[in-house]
C-alpha positions in Angstrom: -47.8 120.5 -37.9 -48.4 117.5 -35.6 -49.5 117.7 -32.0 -47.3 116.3 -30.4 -44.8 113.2 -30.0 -48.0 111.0 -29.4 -49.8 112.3 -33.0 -49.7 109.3 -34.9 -52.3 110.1 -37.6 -50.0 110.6 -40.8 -50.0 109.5 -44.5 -46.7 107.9 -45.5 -45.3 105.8 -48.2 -44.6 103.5 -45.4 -47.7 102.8 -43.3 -47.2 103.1 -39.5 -45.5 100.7 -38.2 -43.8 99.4 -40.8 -40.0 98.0 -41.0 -38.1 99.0 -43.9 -34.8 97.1 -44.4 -32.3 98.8 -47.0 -29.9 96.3 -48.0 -27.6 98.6 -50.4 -24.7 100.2 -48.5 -24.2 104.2 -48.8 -23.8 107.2 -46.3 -26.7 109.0 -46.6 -30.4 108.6 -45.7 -33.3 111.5 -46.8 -36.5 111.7 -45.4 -39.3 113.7 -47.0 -42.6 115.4 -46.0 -45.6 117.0 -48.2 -47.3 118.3 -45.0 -46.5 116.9 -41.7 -43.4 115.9 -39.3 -42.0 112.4 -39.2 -41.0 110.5 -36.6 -38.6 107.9 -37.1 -36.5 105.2 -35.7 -33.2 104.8 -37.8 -31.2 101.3 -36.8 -27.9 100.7 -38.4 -25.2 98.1 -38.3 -23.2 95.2 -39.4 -25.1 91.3 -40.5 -23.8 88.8 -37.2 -23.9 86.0 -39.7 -24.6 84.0 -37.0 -27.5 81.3 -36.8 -31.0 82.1 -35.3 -33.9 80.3 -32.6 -36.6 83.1 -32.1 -39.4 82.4 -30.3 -41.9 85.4 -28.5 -39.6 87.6 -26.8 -36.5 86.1 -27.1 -33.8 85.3 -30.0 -30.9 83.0 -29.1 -28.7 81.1 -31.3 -30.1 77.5 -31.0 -32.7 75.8 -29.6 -31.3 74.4 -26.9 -30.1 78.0 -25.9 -34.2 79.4 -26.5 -35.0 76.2 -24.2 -32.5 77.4 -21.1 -33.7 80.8 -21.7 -37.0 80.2 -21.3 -36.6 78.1 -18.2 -34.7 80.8 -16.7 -37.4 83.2 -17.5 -40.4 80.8 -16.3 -37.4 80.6 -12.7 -37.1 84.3 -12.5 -33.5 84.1 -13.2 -33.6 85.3 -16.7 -32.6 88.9 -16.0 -29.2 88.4 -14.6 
């Protein structure tokens, strides 16, 4: 048993920290242990299709959008 939310130190198929991206569609999910909890963050939900500028911290759609965004953040007006 683990010792606590903090207890990190477990063997998985995935490594910690790892993203797993499942791209077939279904309704069910299992998880499996040999010997200890797992802790897991399950995200779900429908592709955007839309176009992507990522840079750091922040995604936008375009560049220009990434550009004003990052001027608001450098302005403290980014949060609004």
């Amino acid at each position: 048993m683990g010792h606590g939310w903090t207890d990190m130190d477990r063997r998985s198929t995935c490594e910690p920290e790892t993203a797993v991206l499942f791209e077939r569609s279904g309704d069910t999910v299992q998880v499996t242990t040999i010997e200890k909890p797992v802790r897991f963050l399950l995200v779900s939900g429908k592709p955007l299709n839309e176009p992507v500028a990522w840079y750091g911290p922040i995604v936008m759609n375009t560049q220009e959008e990434l550009q004003v965004a990052f001027e608001e953040f450098n302005n403290g007006t980014f949060i609004k």
